[in-house]
ZAVOGU-155020 format. One line per 4 residues: their letters; for each residue x, z, y of N, C-alpha, C, CB. Coordinates in nm, 2 decimals, always signed. Glycine has a CB too. Layout:
N
a> X:Z:Y:X:Z:Y:X:Z:Y:X:Z:Y ~ ...
# end
This chain:
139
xxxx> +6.72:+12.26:+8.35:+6.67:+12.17:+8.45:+6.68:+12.23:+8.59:+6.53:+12.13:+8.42 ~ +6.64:+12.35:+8.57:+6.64:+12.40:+8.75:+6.80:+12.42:+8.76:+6.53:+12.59:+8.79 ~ +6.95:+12.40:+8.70:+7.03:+12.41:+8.72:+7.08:+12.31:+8.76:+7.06:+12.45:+8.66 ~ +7.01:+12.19:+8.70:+7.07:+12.04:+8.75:+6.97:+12.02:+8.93:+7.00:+11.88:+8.60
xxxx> +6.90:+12.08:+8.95:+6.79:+12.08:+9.04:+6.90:+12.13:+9.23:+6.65:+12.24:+8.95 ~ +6.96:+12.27:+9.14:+7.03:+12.34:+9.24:+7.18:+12.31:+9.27:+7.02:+12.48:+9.21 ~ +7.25:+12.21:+9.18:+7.38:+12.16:+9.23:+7.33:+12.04:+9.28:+7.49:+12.14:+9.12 ~ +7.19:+11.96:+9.29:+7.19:+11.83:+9.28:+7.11:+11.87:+9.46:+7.09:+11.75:+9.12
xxxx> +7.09:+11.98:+9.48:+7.06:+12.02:+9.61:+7.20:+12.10:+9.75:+6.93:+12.12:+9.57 ~ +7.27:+12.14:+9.64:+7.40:+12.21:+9.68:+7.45:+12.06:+9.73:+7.50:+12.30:+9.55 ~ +7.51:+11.94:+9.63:+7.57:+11.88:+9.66:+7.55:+11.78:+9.77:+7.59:+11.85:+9.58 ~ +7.42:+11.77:+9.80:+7.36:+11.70:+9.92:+7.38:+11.78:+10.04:+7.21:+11.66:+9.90
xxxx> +7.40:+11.91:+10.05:+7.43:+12.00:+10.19:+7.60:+11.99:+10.17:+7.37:+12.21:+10.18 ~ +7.65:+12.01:+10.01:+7.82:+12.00:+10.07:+7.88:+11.87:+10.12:+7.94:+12.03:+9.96 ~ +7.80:+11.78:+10.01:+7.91:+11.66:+10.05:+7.85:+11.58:+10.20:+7.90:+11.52:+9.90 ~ +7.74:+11.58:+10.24:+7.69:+11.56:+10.42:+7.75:+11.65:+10.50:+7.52:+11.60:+10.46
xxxx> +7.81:+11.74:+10.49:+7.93:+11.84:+10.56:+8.04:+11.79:+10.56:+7.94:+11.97:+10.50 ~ +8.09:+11.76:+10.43:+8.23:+11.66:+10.40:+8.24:+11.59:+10.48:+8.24:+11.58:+10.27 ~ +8.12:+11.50:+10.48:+8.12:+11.36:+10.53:+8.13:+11.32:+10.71:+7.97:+11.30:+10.47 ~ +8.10:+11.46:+10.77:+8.06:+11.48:+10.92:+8.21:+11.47:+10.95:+7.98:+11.64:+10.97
xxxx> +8.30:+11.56:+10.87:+8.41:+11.62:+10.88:+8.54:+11.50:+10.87:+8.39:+11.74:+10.78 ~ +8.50:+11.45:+10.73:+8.64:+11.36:+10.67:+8.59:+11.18:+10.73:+8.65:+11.37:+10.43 ~ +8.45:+11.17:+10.71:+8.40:+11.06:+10.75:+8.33:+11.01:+10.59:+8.52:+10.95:+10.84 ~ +8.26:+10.93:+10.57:+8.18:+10.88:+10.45:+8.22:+10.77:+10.42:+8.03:+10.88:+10.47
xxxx> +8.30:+10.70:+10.46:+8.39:+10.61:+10.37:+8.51:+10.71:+10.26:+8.48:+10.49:+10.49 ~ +8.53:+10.86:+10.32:+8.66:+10.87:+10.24:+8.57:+11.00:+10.13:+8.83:+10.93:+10.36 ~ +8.42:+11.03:+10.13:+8.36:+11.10:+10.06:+8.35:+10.99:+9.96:+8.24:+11.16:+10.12 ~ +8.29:+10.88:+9.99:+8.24:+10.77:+9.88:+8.39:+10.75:+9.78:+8.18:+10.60:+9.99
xxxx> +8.53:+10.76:+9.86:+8.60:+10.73:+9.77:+8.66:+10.83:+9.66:+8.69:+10.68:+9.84 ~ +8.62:+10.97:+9.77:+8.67:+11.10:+9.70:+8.56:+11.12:+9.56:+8.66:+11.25:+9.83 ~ +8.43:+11.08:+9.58:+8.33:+11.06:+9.46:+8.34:+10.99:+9.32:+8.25:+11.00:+9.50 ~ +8.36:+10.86:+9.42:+8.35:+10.76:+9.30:+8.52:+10.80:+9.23:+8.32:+10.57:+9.36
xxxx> +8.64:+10.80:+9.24:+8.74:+10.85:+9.22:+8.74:+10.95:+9.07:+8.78:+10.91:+9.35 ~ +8.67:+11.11:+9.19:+8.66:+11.23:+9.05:+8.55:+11.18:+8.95:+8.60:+11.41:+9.11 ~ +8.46:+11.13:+8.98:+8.36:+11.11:+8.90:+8.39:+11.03:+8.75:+8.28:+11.04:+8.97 ~ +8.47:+10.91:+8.80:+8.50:+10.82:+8.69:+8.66:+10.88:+8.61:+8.52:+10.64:+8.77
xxxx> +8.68:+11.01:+8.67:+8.84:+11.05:+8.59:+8.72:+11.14:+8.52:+9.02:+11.15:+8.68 ~ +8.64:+11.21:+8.59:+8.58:+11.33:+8.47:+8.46:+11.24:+8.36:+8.48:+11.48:+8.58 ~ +8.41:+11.08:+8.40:+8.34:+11.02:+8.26:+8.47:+10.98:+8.16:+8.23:+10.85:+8.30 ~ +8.60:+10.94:+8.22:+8.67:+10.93:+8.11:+8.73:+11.04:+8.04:+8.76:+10.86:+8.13
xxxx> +8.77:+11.15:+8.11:+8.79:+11.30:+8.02:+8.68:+11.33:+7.91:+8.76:+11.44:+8.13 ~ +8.57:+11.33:+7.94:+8.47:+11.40:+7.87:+8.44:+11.27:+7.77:+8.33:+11.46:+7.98 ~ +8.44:+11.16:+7.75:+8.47:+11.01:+7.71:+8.54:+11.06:+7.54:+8.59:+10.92:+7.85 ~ +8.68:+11.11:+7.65:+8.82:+11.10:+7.56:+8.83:+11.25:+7.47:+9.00:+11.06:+7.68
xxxx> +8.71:+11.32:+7.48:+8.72:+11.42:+7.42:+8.78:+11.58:+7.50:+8.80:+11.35:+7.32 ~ +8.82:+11.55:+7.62:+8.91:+11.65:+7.65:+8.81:+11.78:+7.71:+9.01:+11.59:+7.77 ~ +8.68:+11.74:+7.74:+8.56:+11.83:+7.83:+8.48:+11.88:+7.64:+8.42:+11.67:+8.00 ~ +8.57:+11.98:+7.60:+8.52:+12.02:+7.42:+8.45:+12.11:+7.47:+8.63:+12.09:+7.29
xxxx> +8.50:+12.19:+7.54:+8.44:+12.32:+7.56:+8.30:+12.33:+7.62:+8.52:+12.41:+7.64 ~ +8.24:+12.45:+7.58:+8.05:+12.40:+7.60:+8.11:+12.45:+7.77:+7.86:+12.54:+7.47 ~ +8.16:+12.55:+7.80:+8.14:+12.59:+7.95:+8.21:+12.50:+8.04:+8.20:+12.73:+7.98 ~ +8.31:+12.43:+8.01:+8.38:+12.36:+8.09:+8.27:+12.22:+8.08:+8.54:+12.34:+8.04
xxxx> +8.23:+12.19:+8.02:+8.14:+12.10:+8.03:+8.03:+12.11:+8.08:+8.12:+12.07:+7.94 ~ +7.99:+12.22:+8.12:+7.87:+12.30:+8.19:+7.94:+12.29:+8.33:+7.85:+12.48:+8.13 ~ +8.01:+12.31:+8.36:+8.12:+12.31:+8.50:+8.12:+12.16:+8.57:+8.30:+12.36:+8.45 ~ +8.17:+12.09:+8.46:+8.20:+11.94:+8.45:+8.06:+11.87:+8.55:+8.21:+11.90:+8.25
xxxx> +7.97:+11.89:+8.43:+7.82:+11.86:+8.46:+7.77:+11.89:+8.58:+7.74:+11.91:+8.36 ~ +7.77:+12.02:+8.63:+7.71:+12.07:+8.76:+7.80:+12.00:+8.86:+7.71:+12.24:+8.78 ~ +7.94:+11.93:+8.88:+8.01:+11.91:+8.95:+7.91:+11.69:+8.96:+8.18:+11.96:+8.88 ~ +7.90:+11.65:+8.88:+7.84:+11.53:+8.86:+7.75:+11.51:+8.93:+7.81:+11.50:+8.76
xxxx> +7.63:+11.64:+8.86:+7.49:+11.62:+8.96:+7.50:+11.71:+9.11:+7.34:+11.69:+8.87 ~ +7.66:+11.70:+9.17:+7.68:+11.78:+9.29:+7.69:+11.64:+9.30:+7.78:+11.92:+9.33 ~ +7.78:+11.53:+9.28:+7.82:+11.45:+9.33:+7.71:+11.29:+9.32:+7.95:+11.46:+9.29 ~ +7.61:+11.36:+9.21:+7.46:+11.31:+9.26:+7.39:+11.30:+9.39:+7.39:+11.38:+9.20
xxxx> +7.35:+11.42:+9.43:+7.27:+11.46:+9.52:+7.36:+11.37:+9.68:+7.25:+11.65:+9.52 ~ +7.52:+11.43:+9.68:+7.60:+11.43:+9.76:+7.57:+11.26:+9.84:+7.74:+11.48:+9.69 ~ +7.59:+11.18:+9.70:+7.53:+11.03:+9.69:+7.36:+11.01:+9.78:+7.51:+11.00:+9.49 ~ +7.29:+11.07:+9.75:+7.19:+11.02:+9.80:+7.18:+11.10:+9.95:+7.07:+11.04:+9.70
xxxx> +7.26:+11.24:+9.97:+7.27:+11.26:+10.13:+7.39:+11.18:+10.24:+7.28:+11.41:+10.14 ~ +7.43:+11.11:+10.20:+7.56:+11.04:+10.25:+7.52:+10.89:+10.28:+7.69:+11.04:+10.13 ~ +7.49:+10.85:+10.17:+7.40:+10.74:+10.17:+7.34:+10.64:+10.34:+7.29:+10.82:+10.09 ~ +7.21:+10.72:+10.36:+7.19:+10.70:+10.46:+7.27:+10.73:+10.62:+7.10:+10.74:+10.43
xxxx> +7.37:+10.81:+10.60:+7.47:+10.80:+10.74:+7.56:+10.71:+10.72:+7.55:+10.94:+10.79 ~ +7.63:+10.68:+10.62:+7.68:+10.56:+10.56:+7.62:+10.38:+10.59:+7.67:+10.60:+10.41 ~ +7.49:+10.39:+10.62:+7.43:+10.29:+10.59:+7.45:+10.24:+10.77:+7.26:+10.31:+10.50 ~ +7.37:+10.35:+10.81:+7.37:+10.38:+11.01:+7.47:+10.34:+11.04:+7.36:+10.52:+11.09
xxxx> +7.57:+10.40:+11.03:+7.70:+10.39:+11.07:+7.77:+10.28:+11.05:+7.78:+10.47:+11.01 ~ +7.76:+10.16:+10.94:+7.81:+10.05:+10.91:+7.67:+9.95:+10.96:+7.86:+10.06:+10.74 ~ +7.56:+9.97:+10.97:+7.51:+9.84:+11.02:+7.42:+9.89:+11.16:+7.42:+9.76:+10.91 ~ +7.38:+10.04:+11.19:+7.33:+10.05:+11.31:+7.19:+10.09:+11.32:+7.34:+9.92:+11.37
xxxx> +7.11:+10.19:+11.37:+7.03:+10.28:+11.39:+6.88:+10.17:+11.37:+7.06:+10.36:+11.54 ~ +6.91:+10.03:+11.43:+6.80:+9.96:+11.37:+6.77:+9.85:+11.28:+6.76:+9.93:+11.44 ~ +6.88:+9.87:+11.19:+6.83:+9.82:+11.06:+6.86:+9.97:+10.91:+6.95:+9.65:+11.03 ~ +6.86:+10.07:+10.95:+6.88:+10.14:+10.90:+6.78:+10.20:+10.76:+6.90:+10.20:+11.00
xxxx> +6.64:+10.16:+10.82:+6.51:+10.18:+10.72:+6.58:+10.02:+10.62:+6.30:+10.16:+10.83 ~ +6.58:+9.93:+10.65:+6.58:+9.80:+10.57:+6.73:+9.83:+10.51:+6.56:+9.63:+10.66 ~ +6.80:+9.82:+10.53:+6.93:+9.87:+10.47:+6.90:+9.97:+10.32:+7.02:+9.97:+10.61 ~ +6.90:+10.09:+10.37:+6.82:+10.20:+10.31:+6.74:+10.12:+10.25:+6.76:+10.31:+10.39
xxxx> +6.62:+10.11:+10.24:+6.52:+10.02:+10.11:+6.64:+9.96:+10.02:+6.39:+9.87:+10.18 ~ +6.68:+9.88:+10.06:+6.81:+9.80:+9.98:+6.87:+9.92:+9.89:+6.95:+9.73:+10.09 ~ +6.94:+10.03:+9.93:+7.03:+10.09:+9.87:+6.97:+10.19:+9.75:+7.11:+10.15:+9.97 ~ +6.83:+10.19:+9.79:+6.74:+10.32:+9.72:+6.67:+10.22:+9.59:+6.57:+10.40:+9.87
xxxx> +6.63:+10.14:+9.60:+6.57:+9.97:+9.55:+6.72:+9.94:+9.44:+6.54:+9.81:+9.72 ~ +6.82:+9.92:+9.50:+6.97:+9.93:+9.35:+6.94:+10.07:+9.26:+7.18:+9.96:+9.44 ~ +6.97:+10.17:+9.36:+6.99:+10.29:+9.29:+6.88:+10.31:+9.13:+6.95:+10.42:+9.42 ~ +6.74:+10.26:+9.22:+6.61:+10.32:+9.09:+6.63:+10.23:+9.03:+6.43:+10.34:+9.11
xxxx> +6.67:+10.06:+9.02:+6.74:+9.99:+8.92:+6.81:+9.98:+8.83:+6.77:+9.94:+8.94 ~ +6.92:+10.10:+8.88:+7.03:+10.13:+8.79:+7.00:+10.27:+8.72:+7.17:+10.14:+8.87 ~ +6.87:+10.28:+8.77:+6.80:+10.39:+8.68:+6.70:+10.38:+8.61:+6.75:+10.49:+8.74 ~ +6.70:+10.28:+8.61:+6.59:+10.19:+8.49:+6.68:+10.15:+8.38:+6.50:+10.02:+8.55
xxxx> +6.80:+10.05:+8.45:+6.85:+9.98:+8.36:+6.94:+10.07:+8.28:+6.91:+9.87:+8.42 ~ +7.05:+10.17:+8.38:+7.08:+10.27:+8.30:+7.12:+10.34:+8.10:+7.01:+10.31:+8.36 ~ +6.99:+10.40:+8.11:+6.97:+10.47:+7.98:+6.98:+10.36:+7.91:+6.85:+10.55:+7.96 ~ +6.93:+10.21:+7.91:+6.89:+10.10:+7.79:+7.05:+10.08:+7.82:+6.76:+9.94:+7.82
xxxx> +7.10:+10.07:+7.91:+7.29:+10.02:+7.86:+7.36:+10.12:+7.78:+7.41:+10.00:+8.00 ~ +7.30:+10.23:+7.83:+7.39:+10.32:+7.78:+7.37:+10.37:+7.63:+7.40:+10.42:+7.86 ~ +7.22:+10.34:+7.57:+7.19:+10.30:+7.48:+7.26:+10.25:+7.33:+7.14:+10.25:+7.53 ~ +7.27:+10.11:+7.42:+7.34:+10.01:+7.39:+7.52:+10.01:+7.34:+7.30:+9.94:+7.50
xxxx> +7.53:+10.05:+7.40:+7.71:+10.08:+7.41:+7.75:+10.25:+7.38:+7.78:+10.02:+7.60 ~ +7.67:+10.29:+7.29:+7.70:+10.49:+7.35:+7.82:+10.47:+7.34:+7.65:+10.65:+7.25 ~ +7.91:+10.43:+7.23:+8.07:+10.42:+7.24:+8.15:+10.46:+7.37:+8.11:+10.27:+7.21 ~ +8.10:+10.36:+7.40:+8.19:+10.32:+7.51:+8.08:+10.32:+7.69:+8.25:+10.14:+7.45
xxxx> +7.98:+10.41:+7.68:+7.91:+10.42:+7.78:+7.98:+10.48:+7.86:+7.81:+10.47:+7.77 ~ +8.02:+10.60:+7.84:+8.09:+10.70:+7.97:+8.23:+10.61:+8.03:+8.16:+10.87:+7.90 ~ +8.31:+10.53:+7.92:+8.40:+10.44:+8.00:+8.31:+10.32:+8.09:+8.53:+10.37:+7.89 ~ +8.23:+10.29:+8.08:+8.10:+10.19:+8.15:+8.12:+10.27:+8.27:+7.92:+10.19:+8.08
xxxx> +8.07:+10.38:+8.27:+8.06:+10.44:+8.42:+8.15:+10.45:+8.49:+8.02:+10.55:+8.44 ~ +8.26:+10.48:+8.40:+8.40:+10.51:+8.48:+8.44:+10.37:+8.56:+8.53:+10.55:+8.36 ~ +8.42:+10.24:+8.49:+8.47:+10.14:+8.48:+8.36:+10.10:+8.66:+8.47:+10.06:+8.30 ~ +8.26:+10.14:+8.66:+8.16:+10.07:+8.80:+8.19:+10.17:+8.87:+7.97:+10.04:+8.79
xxxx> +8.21:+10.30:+8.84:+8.30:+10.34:+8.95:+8.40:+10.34:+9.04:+8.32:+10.38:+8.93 ~ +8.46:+10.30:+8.95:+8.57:+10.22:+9.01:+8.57:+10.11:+9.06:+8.65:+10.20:+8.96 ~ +8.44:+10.07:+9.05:+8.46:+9.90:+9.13:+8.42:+9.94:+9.25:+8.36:+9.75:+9.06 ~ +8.33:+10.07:+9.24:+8.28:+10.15:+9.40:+8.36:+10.20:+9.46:+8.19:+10.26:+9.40
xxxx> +8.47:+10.22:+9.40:+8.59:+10.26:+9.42:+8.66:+10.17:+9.51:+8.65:+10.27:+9.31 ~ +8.67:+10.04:+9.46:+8.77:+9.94:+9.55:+8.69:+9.91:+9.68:+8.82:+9.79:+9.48 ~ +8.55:+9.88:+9.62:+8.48:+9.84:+9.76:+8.50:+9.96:+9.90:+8.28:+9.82:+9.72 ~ +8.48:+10.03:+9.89:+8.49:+10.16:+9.94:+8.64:+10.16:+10.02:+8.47:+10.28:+9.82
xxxx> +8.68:+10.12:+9.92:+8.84:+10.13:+10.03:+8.88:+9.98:+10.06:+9.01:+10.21:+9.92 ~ +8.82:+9.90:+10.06:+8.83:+9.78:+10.13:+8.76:+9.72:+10.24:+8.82:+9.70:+10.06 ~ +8.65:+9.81:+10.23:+8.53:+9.81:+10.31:+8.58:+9.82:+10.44:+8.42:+9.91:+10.28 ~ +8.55:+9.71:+10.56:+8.64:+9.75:+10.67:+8.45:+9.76:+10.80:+8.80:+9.57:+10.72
xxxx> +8.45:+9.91:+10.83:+8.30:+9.86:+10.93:+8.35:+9.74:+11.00:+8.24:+9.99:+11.07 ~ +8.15:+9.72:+11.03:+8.20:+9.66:+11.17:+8.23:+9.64:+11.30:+8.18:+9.61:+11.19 ~ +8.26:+9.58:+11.38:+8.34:+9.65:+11.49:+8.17:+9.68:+11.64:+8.51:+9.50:+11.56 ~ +8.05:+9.60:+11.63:+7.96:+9.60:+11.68:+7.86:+9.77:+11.59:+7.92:+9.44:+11.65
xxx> +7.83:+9.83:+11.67:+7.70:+9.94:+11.64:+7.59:+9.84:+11.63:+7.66:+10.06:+11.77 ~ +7.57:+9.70:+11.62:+7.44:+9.64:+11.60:+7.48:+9.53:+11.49:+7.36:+9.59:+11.75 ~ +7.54:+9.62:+11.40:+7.61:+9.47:+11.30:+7.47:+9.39:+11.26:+7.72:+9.52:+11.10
# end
């Protein structure tokens, strides 16, 4: 636990550095992207090994944390310093939803759960690269 604790804190200092640097539309794509190739690897059998899977894993809950520090400059940036708290509620309010609902889908489908993730990843995926801001700082 304190290992998922310290990539899930790493990844919120690297990927908010990323994001200063490349911009947080192209973190969100670079995320959702590795994320949904490494739920189908590990899916399809290829992540066997206990250490590579140990590697695998700390890389996920890097791109956990990374998610919730990106997040909010992402949100600013696309709609503007004063809707930023209401925005944010919105995005924090999906997130603990999909963390409720989560575990019961995945439950549900273990088969085929990790391609599930892969598969909404990728739909975060397109949005993300279709996503055009808007041209107003007070969208």
């Amino acid at each position: 636990m304190a290992i998922a604790a310290i990539f899930n804190g790493l990844g919120r200092l690297f990927w908010a550095k990323i994001s200063d640097n490349i911009g947080r539309r192209m973190v969100f794509l670079i995320m959702f992207a590795t994320q949904a190739v490494v739920y189908v690897l590990v899916a399809m059998g290829y992540v066997s090994n206990y250490y590579l899977f140990i590697v695998v894993s700390c890389y996920l809950l890097a791109c956990y944390g990374g998610g919730f520090a990106t997040m909010p400059a992402f949100a600013a940036d696309a709609f503007g310093p004063a809707y930023i708290g209401k925005v944010y509620g919105f995005m924090l309010t999906a997130w603990s939803v999909a963390g409720l609902i989560g575990p019961y889908v995945f439950e549900v489908f273990k088969p085929q759960a990790l391609f599930i993730a892969a598969g909404l990843l990728t739909v975060g995926f397109v949005i993300a690269l279709v996503y055009k801001p808007p041209k107003s700082k007070n969208a």
